[in-house]
C-alpha positions as CSV (number, residue, x, y, z in Angstrom):
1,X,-18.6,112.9,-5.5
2,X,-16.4,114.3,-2.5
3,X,-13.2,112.9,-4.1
4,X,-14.2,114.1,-7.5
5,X,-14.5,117.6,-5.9
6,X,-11.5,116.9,-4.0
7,X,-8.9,116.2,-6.7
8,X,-10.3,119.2,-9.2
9,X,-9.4,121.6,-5.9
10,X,-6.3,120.2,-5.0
11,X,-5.0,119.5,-9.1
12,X,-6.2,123.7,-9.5
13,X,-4.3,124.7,-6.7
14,X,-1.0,122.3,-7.7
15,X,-1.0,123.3,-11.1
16,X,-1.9,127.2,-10.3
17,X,1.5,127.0,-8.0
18,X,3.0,125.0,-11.0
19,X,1.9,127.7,-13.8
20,X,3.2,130.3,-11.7
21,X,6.8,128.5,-11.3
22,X,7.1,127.6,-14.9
23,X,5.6,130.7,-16.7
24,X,9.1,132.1,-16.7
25,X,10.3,129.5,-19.6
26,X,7.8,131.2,-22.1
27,X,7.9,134.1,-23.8
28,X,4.3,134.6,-24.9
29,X,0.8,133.2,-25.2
30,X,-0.7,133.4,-28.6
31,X,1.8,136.4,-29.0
32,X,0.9,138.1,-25.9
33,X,2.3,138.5,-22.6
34,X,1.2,135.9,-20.1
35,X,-0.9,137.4,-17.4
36,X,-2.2,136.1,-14.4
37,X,-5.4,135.3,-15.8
38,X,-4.3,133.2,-18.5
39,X,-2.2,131.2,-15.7
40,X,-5.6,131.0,-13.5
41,X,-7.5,129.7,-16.8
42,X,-4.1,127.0,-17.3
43,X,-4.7,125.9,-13.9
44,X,-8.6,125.0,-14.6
45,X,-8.4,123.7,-17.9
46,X,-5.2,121.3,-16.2
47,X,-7.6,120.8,-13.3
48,X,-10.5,119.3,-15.1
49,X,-8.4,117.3,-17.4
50,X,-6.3,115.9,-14.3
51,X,-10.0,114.9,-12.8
52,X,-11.3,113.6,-16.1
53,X,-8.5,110.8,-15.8
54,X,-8.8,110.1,-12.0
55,X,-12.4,109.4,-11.9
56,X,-12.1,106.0,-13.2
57,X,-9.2,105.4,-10.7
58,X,-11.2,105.9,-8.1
59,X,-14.9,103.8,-9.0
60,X,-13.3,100.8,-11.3
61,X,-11.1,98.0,-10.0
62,X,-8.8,97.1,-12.9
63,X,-7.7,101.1,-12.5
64,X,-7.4,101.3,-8.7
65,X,-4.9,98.5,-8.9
66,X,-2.9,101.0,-11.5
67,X,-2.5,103.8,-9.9
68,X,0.8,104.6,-11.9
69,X,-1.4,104.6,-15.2
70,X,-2.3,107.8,-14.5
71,X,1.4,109.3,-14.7
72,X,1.3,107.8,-17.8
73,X,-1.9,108.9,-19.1
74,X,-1.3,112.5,-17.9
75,X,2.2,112.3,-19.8
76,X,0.7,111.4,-23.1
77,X,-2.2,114.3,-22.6
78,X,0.7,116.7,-22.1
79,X,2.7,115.6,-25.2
80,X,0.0,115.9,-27.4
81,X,-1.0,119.4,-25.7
82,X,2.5,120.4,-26.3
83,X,2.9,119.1,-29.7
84,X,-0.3,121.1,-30.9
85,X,1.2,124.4,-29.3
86,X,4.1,124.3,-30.7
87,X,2.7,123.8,-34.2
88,X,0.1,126.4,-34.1
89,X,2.3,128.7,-32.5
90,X,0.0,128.7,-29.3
91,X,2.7,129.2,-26.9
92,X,6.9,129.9,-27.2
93,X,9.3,128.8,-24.8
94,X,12.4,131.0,-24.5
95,X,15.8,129.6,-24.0
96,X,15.7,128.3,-20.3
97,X,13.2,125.8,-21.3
98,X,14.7,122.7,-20.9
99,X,13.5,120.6,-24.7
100,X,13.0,117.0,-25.1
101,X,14.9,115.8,-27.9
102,X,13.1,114.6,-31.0
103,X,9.8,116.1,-29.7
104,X,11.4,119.4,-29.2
105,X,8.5,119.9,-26.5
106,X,9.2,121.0,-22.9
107,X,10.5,118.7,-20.1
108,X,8.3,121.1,-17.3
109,X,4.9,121.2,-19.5
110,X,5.9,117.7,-20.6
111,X,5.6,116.0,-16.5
112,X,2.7,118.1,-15.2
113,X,-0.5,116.7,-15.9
114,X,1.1,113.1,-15.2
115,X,2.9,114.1,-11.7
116,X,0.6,116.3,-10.5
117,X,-2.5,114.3,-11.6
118,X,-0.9,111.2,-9.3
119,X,0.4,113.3,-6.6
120,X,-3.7,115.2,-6.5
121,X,-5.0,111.3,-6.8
122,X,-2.6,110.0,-4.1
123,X,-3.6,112.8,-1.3
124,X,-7.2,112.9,-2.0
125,X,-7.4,108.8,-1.7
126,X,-5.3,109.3,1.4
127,X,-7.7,112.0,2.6
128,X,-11.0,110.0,1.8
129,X,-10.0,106.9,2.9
130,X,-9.0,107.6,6.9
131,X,-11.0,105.9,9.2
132,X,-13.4,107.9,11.3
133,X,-14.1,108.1,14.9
């Protein structure tokens, strides 16, 4: 339960510092300005879904051999995300944003779930797993 509580800390305070850096390739959320708030709720909703994937890394073998499944996993979560934002008109990038082509999704949005979801799992196992004295 430690870890669990571990990763959702660390992944909200990643992604809140991640939000923050990257909300200045938007223009809007759901045509409003993008407040602090709406960054803070980002960072949560990112949070949980970056500890809904590590859980099973962390209690079932075939997945703690696989660590790197979860950059790919995050990846996947984030292009979907992306794609449903862009076609509901959820969020709009402005013209610093740099665009995958064919997905016309963004490169930033695109990587975070996946890098900071492994970066999150890779301290917290490192924290967990010291021995003690």
């Amino acid at each position: 339960m430690r870890k669990i509580f571990l990763i959702f800390i660390l992944s909200f305070l990643l992604n809140l510092i991640w939000e923050n850096l990257h909300s200045y390739l938007y223009t809007s959320y759901m045509g409003q300005k993008i407040t602090e708030a709406i960054l803070l709720r980002a960072s949560f909703v990112d949070a949980w879904i970056i500890t809904m994937v590590a859980i099973p890394f962390f209690y079932i073998a075939f997945f703690k051999k696989r660590t790197w499944l979860i950059i790919i996993i995050g990846v996947l979560i984030s292009i979907f995300i992306e794609l449903y934002a862009m076609n509901t008109g959820r969020w709009l990038y402005n013209g610093y944003m740099p665009i995958i082509p064919l997905l016309n999704i963004g490169i930033t949005p695109t990587i975070q779930l996946g890098l900071l979801g492994y970066l999150s799992y890779i301290i917290v196992s490192k924290i967990t797993n010291r021995p003690t004295s």
